[in-house]
C-alpha positions in Angstrom: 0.1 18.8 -2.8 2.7 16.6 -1.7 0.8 13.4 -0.7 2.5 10.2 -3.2 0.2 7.6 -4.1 -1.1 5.1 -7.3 -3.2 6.5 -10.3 -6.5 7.4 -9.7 -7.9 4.7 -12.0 -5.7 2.1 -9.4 -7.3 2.4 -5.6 -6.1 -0.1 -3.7 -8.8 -0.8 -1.2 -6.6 -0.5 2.3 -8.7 1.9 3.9 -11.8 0.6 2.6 -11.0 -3.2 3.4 -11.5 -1.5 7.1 -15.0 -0.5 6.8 -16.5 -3.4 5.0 -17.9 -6.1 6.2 -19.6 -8.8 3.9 -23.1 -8.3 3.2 -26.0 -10.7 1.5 -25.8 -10.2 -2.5 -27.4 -7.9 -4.2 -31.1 -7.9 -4.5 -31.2 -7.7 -8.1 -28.2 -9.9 -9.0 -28.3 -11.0 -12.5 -27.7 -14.8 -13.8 -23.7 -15.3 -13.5 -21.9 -15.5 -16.2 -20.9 -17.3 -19.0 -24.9 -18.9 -18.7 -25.2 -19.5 -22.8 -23.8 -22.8 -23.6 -21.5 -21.3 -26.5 -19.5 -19.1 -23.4 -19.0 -21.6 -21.3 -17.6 -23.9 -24.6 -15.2 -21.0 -25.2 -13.7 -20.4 -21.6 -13.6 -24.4 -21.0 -11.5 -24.5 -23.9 -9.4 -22.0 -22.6 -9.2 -23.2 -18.8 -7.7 -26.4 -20.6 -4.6 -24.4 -21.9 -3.8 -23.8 -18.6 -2.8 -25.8 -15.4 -2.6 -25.0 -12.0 0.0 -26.5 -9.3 -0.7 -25.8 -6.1 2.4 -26.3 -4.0 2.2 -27.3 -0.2 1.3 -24.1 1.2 -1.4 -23.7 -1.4 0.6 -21.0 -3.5 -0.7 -20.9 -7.0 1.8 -21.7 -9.7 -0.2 -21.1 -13.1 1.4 -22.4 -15.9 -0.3 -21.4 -19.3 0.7 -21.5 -23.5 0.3 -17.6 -23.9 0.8 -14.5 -21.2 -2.7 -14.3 -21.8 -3.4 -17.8 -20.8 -1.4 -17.4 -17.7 -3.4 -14.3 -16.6 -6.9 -16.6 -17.1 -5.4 -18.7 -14.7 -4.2 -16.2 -12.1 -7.7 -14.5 -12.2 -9.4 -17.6 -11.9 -6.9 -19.0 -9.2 -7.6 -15.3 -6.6 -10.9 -16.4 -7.4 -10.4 -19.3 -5.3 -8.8 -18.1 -2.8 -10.7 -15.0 -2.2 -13.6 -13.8 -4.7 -14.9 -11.6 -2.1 -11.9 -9.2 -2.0 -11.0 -9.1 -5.6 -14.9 -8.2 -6.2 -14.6 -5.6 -3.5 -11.7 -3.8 -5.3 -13.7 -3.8 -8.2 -16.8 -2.3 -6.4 -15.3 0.2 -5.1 -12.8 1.5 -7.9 -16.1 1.1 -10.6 -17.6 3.8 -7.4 -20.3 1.3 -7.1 -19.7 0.9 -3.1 -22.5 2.3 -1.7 -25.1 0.0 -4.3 -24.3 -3.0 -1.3 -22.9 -0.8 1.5 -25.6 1.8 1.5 -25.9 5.6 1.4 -22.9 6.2 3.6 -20.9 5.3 0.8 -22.1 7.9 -1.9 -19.4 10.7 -1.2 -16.4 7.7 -1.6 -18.5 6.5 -5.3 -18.8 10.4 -5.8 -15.1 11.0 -5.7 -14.4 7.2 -8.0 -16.9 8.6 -10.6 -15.2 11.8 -10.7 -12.1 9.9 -12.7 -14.1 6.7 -13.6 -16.3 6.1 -16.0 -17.9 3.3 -18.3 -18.0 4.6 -21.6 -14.6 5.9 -21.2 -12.6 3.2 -19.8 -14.8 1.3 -22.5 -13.4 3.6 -24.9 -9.7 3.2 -23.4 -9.9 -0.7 -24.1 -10.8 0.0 -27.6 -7.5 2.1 -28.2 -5.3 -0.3 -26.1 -2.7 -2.2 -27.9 -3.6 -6.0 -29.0 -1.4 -7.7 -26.8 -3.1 -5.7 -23.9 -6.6 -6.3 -25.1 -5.6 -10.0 -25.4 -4.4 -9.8 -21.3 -8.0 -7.9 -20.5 -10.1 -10.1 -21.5 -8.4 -12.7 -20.2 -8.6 -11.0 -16.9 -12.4 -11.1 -17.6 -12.7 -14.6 -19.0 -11.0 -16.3 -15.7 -13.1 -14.0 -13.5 -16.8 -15.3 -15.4 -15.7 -18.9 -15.4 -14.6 -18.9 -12.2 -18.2 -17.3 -11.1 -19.3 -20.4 -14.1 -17.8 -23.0 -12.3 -19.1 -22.2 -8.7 -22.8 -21.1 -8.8 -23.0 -21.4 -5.2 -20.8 -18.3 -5.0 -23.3 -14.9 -4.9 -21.4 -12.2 -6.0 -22.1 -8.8 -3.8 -22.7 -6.7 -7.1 -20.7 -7.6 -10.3 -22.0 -10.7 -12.0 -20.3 -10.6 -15.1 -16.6 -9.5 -15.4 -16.0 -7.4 -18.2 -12.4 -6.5 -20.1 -12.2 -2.8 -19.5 -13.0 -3.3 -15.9 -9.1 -3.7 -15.8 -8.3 -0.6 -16.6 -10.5 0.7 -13.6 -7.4 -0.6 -11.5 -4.3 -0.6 -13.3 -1.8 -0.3 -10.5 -1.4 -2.2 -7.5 -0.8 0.4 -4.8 -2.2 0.5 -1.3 -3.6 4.0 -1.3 -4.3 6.0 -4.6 -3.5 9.6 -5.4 -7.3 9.7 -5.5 -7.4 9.0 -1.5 -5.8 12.3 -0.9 -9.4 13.5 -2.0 -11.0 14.6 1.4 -14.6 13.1 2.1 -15.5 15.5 4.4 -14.6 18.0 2.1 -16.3 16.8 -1.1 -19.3 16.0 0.8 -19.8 19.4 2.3 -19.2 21.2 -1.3 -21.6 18.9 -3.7 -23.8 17.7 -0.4 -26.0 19.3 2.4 -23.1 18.9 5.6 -21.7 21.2 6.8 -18.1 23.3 5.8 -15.1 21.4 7.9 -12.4 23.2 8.5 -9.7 22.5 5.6 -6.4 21.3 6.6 -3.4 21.0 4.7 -2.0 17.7 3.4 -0.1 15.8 6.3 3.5 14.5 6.5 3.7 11.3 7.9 0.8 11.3 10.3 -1.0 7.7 10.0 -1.7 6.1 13.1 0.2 3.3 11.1 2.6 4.3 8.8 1.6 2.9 5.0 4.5 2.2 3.1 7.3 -0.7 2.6 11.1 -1.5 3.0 13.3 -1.9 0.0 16.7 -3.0 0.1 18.8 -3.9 -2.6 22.4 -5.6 -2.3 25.6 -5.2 -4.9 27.3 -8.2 -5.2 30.7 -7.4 -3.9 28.7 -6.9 -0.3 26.9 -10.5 -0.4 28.8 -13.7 0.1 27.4 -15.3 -3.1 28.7 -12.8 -5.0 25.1 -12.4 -6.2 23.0 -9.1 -6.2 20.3 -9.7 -3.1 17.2 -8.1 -3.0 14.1 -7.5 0.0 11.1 -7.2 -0.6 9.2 -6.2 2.2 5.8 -4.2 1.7 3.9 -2.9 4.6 0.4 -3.8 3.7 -3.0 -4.0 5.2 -3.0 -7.7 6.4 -4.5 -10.0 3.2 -4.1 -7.0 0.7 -2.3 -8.9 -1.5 -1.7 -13.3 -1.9 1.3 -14.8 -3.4 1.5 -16.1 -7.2 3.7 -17.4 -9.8 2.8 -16.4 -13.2 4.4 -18.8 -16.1 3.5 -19.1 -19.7 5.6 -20.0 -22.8 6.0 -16.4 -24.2 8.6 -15.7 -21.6 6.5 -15.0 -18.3 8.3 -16.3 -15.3 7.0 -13.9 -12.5 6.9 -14.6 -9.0 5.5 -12.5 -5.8 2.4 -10.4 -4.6 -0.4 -9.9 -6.5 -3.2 -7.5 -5.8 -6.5 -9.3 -5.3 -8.4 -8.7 -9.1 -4.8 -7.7 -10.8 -3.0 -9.7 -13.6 0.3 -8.3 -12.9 3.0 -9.4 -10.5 3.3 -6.4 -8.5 6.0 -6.6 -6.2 8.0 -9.6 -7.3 10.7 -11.3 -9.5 11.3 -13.2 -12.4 14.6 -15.7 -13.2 16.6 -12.4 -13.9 15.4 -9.5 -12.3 13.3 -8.3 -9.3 11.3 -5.1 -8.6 10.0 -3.4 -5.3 8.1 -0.4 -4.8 7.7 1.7 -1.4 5.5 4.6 -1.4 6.1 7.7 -1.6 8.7 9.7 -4.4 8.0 13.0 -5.8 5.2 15.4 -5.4 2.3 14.5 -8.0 -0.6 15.6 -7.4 -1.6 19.5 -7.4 -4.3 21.9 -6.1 -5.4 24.8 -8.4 -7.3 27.7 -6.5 -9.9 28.5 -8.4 -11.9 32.4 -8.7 -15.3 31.2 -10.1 -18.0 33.4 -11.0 -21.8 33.0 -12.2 -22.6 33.9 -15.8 -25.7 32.9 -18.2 -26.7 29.9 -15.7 -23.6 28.5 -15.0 -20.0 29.5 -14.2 -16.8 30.6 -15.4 -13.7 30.5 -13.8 -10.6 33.4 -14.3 -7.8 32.4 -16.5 -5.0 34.7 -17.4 -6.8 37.2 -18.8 -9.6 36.2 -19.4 -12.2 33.3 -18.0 -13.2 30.0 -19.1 -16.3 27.9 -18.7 -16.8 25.5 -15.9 -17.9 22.3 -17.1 -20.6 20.7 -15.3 -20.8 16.5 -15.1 -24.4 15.0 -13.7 -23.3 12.0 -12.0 -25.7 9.5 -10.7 -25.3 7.2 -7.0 -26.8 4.6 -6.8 -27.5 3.2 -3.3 -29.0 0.5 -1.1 -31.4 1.2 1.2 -33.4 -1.4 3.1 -36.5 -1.2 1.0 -34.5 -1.6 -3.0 -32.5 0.4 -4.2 -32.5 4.4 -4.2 -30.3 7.6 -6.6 -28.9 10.6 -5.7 -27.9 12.9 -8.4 -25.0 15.3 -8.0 -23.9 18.4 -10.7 -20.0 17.8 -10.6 -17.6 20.3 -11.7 -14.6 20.8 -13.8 -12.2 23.4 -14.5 -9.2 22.1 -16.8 -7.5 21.4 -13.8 -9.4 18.5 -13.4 -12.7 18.3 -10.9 -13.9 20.5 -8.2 -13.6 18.7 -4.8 -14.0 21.6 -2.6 -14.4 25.9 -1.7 -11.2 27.2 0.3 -10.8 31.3 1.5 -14.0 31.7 -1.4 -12.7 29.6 -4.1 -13.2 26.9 -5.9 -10.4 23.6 -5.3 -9.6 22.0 -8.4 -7.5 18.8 -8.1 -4.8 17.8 -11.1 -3.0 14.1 -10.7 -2.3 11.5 -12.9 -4.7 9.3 -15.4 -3.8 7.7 -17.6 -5.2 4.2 -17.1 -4.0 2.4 -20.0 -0.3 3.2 -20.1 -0.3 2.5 -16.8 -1.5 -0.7 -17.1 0.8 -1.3 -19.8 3.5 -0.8 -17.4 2.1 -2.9 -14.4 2.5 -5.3 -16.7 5.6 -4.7 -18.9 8.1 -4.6 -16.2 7.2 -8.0 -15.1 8.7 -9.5 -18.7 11.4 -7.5 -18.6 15.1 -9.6 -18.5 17.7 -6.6 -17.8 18.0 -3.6 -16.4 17.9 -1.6 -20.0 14.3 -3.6 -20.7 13.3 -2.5 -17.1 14.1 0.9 -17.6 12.7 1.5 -21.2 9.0 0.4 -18.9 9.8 3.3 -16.6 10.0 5.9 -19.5 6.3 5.2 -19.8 6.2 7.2 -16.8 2.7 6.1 -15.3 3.8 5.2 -12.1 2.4 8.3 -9.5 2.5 6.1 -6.6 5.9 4.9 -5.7 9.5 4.7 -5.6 11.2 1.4 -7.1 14.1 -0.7 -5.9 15.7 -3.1 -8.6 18.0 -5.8 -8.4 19.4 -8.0 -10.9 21.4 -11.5 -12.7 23.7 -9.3 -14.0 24.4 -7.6 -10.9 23.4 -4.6 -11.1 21.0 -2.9 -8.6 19.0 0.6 -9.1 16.9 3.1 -7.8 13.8 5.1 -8.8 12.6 8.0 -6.9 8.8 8.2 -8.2 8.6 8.0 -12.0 5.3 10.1 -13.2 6.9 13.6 -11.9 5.4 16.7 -13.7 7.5 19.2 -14.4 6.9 22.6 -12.4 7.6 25.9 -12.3 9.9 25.8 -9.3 9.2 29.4 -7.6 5.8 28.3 -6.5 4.9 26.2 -3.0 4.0 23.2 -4.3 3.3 22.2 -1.5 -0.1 24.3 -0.6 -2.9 25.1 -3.3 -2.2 27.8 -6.3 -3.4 30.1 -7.8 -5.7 28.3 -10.8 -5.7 31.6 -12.7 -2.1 32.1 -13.2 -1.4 30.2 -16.3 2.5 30.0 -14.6 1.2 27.3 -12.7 0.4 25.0 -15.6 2.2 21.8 -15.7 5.1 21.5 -18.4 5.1 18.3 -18.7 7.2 15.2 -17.2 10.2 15.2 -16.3 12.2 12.3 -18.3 13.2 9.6 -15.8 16.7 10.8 -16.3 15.9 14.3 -14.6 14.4 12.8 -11.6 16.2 11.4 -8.2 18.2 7.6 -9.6 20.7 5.7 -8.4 22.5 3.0 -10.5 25.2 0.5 -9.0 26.1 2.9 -6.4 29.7 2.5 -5.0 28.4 2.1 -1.7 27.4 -1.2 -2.5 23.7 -0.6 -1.0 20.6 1.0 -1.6 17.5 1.1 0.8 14.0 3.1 1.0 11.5 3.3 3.7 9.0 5.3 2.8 11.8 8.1 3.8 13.4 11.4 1.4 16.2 10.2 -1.0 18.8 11.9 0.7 20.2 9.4 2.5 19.7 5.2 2.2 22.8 4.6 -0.1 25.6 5.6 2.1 28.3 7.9 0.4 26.4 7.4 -2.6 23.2 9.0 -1.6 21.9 11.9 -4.0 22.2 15.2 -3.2 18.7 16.7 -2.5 19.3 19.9 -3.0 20.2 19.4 -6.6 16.4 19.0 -7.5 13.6 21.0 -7.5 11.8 20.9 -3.9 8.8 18.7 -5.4 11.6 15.6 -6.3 10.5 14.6 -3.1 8.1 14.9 -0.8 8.6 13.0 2.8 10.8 13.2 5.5 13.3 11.1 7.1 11.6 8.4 9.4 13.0 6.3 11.9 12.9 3.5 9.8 15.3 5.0 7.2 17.5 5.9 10.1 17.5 2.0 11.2 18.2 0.7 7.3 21.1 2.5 6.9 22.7 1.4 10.0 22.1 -2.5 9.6 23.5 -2.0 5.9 26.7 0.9 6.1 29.1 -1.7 7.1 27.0 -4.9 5.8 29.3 -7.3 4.1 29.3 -11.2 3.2 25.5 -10.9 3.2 23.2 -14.4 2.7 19.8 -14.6 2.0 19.3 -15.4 5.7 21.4 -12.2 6.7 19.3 -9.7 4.8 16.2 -11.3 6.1 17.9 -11.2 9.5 18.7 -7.3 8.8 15.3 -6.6 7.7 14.4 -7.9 11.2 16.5 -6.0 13.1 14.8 -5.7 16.3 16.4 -2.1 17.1 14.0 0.6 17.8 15.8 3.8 16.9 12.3 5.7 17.4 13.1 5.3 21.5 17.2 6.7 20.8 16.8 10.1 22.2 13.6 9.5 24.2 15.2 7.3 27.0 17.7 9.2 27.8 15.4 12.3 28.0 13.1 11.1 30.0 16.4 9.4 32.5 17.4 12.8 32.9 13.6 13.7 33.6 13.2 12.1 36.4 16.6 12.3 37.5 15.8 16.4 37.4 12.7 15.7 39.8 13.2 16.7 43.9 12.7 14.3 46.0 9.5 15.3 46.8 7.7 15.0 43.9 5.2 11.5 43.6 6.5 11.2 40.3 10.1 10.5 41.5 9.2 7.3 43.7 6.3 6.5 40.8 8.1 5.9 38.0 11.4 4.9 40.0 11.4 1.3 39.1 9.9 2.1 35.5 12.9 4.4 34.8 15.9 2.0 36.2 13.8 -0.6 33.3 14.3 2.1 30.8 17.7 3.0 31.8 19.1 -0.8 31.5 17.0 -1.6 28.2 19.2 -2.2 24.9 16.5 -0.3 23.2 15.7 -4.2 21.2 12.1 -5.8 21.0 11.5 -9.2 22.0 8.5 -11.3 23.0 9.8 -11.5 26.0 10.8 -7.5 26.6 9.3 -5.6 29.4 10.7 -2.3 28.6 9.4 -2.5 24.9 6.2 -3.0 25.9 6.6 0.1 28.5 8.5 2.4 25.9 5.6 1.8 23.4 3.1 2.3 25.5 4.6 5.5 26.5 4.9 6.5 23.2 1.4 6.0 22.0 0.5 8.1 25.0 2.7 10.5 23.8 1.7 10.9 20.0 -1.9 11.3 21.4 -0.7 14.1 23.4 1.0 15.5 21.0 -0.3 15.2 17.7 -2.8 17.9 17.1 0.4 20.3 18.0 2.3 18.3 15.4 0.0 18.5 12.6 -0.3 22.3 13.1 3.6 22.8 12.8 3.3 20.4 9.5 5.9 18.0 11.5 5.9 14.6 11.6 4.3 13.4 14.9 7.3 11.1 15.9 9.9 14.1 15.3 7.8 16.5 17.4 7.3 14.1 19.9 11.1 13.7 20.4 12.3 17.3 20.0 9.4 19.1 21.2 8.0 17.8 24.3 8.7 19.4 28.1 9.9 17.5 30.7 6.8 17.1 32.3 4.8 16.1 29.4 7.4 13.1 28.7 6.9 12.1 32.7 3.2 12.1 32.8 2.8 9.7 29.6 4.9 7.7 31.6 2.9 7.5 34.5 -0.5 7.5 32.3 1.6 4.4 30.4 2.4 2.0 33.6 -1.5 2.9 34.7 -2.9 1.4 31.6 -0.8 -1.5 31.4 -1.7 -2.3 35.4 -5.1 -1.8 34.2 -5.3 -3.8 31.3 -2.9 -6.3 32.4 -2.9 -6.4 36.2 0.8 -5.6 35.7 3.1 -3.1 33.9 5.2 -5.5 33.7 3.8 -7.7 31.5 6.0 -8.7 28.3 5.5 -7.4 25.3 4.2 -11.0 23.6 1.2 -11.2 26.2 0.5 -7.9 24.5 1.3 -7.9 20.9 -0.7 -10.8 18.9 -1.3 -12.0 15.8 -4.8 -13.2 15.4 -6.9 -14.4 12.4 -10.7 -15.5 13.3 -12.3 -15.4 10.2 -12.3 -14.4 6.3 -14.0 -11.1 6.6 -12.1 -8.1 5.0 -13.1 -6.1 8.7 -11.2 -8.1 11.0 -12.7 -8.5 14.3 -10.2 -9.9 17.2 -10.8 -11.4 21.0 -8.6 -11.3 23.7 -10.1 -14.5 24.5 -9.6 -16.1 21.3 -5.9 -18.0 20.3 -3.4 -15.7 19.2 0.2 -15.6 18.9 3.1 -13.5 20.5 5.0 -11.3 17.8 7.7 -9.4 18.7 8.4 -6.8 16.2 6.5 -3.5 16.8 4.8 -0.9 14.9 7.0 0.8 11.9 6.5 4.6 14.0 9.5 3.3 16.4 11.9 2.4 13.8 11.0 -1.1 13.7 12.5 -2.1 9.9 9.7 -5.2 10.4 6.4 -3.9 10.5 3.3 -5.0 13.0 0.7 -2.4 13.8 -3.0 -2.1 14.6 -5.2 0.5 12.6 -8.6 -0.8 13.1 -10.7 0.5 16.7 -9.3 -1.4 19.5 -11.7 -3.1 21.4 -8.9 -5.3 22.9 -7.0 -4.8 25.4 -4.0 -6.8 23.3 -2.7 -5.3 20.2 -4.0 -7.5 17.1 -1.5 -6.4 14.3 -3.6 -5.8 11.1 -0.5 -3.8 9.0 2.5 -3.8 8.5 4.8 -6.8 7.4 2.3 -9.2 5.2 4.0 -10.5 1.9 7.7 -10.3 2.5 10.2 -12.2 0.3 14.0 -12.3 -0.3 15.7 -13.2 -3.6 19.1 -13.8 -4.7 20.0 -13.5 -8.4 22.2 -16.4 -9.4 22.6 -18.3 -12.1 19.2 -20.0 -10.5 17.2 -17.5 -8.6 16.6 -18.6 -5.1 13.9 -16.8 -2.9 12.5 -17.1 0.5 9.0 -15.4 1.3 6.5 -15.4 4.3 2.8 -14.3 4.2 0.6 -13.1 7.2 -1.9 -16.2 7.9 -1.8 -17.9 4.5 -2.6 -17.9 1.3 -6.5 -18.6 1.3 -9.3 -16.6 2.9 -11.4 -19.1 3.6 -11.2 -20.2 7.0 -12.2 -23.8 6.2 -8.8 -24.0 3.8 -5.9 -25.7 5.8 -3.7 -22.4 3.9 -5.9 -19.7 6.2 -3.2 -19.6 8.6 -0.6 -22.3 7.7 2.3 -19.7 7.8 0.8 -17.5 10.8 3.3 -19.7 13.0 6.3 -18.9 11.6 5.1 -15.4 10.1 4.9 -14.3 14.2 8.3 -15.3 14.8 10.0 -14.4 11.5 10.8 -17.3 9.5 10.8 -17.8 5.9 9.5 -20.5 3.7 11.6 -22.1 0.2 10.0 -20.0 -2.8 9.5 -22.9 -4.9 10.4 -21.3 -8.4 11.9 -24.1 -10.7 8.5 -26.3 -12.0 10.3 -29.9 -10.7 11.1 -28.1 -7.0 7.0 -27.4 -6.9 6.4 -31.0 -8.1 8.2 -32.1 -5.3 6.1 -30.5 -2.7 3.0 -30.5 -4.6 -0.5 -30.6 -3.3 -2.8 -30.7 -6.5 -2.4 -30.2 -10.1 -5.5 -29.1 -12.2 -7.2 -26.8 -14.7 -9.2 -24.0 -14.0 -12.6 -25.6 -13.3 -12.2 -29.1 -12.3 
């Protein structure tokens, strides 16, 4: 299957985050930890070898003697800002959701336990390297004494932190490969619903795209004469804080963290810097499976022959208002990997990548490494499923990685659909060395940018040649976005750090290119008698003269995107079934009338919502943070601020969209642009970064929302790197604990 995303021992919890809301803890919560007297000796001793700087905007700068010291002090310092998230990630990658969100949640522990379990990641951490077991249980150490050190804080569900807990999220990507996993689906094989209707994986359908911008800038093409990088992840809001690792084994990495991780994972350091946008090759498989009964279980063909399938009891724990209640479930295994569903009278087997612990290792690793032959020598570990890597460095060079974990395939099959399990032609062959995959080093184009789009395109002259790869190289589209990125950078020269944070905020919306002048000619088609001609008369001329830009105070974009939501709702059940991207349909495929009446259907919610189709586009578009809870809630009635930049579906390079139910009649953004920074590799680094709301989730914390301001109308803030820049500008100096 062709859906990209991180290990399944790695699930970032974007989609959850929108479910959850924070419940009271667990009825039978255990003492926290580090209770004996000897623990709490041993981690205060530890919490003195490291200090904290908080700067002005409440960033954490941890300063610590070993790497392992360093990542004490990052645990402890998330802690602070917000334990409830970095426990949640942990809840629900251990599969332990529905022990505090109730029964609902079995079928999404069901498909964690499927990969994850105790006594093997327990197992893993035994086999792991020293240096790594040194960095686990130092994870686990700033966890417990941050729980030590604030009793009044009542952990949901885990009480105790323990080392190879780490391993149970090793990579810090927004969606995991696991996610692809329907819950429909698995729920209707192992439970009592019934059978939906199975689809085939989707192209580029969310409501909200998920995914990031990287660019990367040679120096010949920046007026330093300094390679440039962007880092610009589009995030659930919150999904990640901003952190500066520092120890005195050679740690000096800067960026976004995800809540409960000890790695930097989209960041820098004084000589190199590394973004990931999802997407790359095809990594994960489906494997149709012809099962049979035999002697009180079953076999499944192979070749040949058959082979047994191996059956798992798995146990789910769940809350119910009266204590706590199990479900047992008989899970299934061919050597595919697990069962997750019947298709045409088979049995769906799903392959994809675990291996927790070398992923881990290479979370980690690249954030030490000083050059590009360092960086690369972490990507040969080849655990990275989830995403495609833009690399900049001191040295001047700049690189790019299209996915990394690729298995190698036998290339006359669809790849892109389930096959046949039986065929032993369909085994894997292993991975493809980094070398054989889609790369791009120093390009002569001087550029290199990915959205979340194919490789084909994003480096100018330079760009690879897709068809020189196996189909499953890749595995999106083009998107609007892609189209925008290499327009602002084709001819980009003498490029600042301001500039490339001004391209990055281009407000073009290339999305709305061939839709405006379609639906000109539209109207311009209609006879003069039809009501839609002296409708949409004025709404049209708007159209007509708009320079297709966003802007707080636009009227056509608010128009154009209300049109076009109307549109994709139209048309995307039409979309999916052709397998095309919903955008791409809506601007090839659409009649004359269709693109009229979402016009018309447009201006009548806007006059209904706002007493005014003519309202401008910041009275719609807000950005609005009420309280700490992962499940935002908004109100139109609560402050807000205007934003201009839209939703990534319209080619907007800066992202601002709204996933969760709208309940609103404004648009509260909740995804999209959230930790963006931009770094230039001199012979001091020098960086510029902006966070959605703040760094702390505590609403009572002056940093909930100190950066909301400038985060709505696109300004950056000074990365302070250098340790006497954050003295300068610093708010409170401490260790762990006091």
């Amino acid at each position: 299957m062709t859906l990209s995303r991180a290990t399944p021992v790695a699930i970032a919890c974007a989609a959850l985050f929108a479910l959850v809301q924070p419940v009271a803890a667990h009825a039978a919560a255990k003492p926290h930890a580090a209770s004996t007297s000897s623990e709490r000796a041993r981690l205060q001793a530890r919490a003195r070898r490291v200090t904290i700087l908080r700067d002005k905007w409440g960033i954490p700068h941890v300063f610590g003697k070993t790497d392992a010291d360093a990542v004490f002090g990052t645990l402890y310092a998330q802690a602070e800002d917000d334990f409830n998230r970095v426990e949640l990630n942990y809840i629900n990658a251990l599969g332990r959701l529905a022990e505090v969100e109730g029964e609902k949640e079995i079928w999404r522990d069901l498909r964690m336990k499927l990969y994850i379990d105790p006594a093997g990641l327990k197992a893993k951490y035994a086999e792991s390297p020293a240096w790594l077991k040194k960095l686990m249980d130092a994870y686990a150490d700033g966890l417990n004494w941050y729980l030590a050190t604030h009793p009044q804080v009542k952990p949901r569900l885990i009480t105790r932190f323990e080392p190879w807990m780490a391993l149970a999220f090793s990579e810090g990507s927004i969606g995991g490969d696991i996610e692809t996993i329907d819950l429909k689906a698995l729920q209707a094989f192992y439970g009592t619903a019934p059978a939906p209707a199975v689809a085939l994986a989707d192209k580029g359908f969310d409501p909200e795209p998920r995914g990031s911008n990287g660019f990367a800038i040679a120096p010949r093409r920046a007026a330093g004469g300094h390679a440039l990088l962007m880092i610009n992840p589009h995030t659930s809001f919150y999904f990640r804080p901003e952190i500066h690792m520092v120890s005195g084994e050679g740690l000096n990495a800067y960026g976004a963290v995800t809540w409960g991780q000890f790695f930097i994972y989209q960041g820098f350091n004084d000589r190199i810097g590394w973004m990931h946008t999802s997407g790359g090759g095809d990594v994960i498989d489906e494997y149709l499976e012809t099962v049979a009964r035999r002697d009180g279980g079953f076999v499944y063909k192979y070749g040949a022959g058959e082979r047994t399938v191996r059956a798992k009891t798995i146990a789910l724990p769940y809350r119910t208002a009266h204590g706590m209640a199990t479900r047992t479930v008989t899970a299934y295994f061919t050597h595919h990997g697990p069962v997750i569903r019947a298709q045409d009278g088979k049995w769906v087997a799903v392959r994809m990548m675990d291996d927790p612990m070398h992923a881990l290792m290479q979370s980690y690793g690249r954030t030490k490494a000083r050059d590009y032959a360092a960086f690369r020598k972490v990507m040969d570990l080849r655990t990275n499923s989830s995403n495609n890597t833009v690399y900049a460095d001191a040295d001047g060079n700049i690189a790019y990685f299209h996915g990394n974990f690729i298995p190698r395939r036998d290339p006359r099959f669809d790849w892109t659909k389930p096959v046949d399990g039986s065929d032993p032609a369909t085994e894997w062959k292993g991975l493809h060395d980094v070398g054989e995959t889609i790369t791009v080093f120093n390009p002569a184009s001087g550029y290199i940018s990915n959205t979340n789009n194919w490789p084909c395109t994003g480096f100018g002259a330079s760009s690879p040649d897709c068809a020189s790869y196996p189909a499953y190289m890749w595995s999106l589209p083009q998107n609007p976005r892609g189209v925008h990125a290499e327009r602002v950078l084709h001819d980009a020269r003498d490029v600042t750090l301001d500039g490339l944070i001004a391209k990055a905020y281009d407000s073009y919306l290339t999305a709305f290119e061939p839709l405006v002048p379609a639906v000109v000619k539209d109207w311009e088609a209609l006879p003069d008698g039809d009501p839609l001609k002296a409708r949409l008369a004025d709404q049209v001329a708007l159209l007509r003269g708009w320079d297709l830009r966003f802007s707080t105070a636009s009227v056509p974009t608010s128009l154009a995107v209300y049109w076009g939501q109307d549109m994709v709702a139209q048309a995307s059940s039409r979309a999916k079934a052709q397998r095309v991207p919903v955008v791409d349909f809506v601007q090839t495929q659409l009649t004359s009338r269709e693109r009229l009446d979402a016009l018309a259907r447009a201006s009548d919610k806007l006059q209904a919502d706002f007493g005014s189709w003519k309202t401008p586009w910041g009275e719609i578009n807000r950005f609005q943070r009420l309280s700490g809870a992962v499940g935002q809630q908004y109100d139109d009635d609560k402050p807000s601020l205007p934003v201009g930049f839209t939703s990534a579906n319209w080619g907007s390079l800066a992202s601002f969209g709204m996933t969760a139910k709208q309940t609103t009649k404004r648009i509260y953004g909740d995804r999209g642009n959230s930790f963006v920074a931009a770094v230039e590799f001199g012979p001091r680094v020098r960086a510029k970064s902006i966070l959605a709301g703040g760094e702390s989730g505590d609403p009572a914390s002056p940093h909930f929302a100190d950066q909301a301001a400038m985060y709505s109308r696109g300004e950056f803030k000074d990365v302070l790197y250098y340790k006497e820049d954050i003295e300068k500008q610093l708010e409170r100096k401490y260790h762990p604990g006091e």
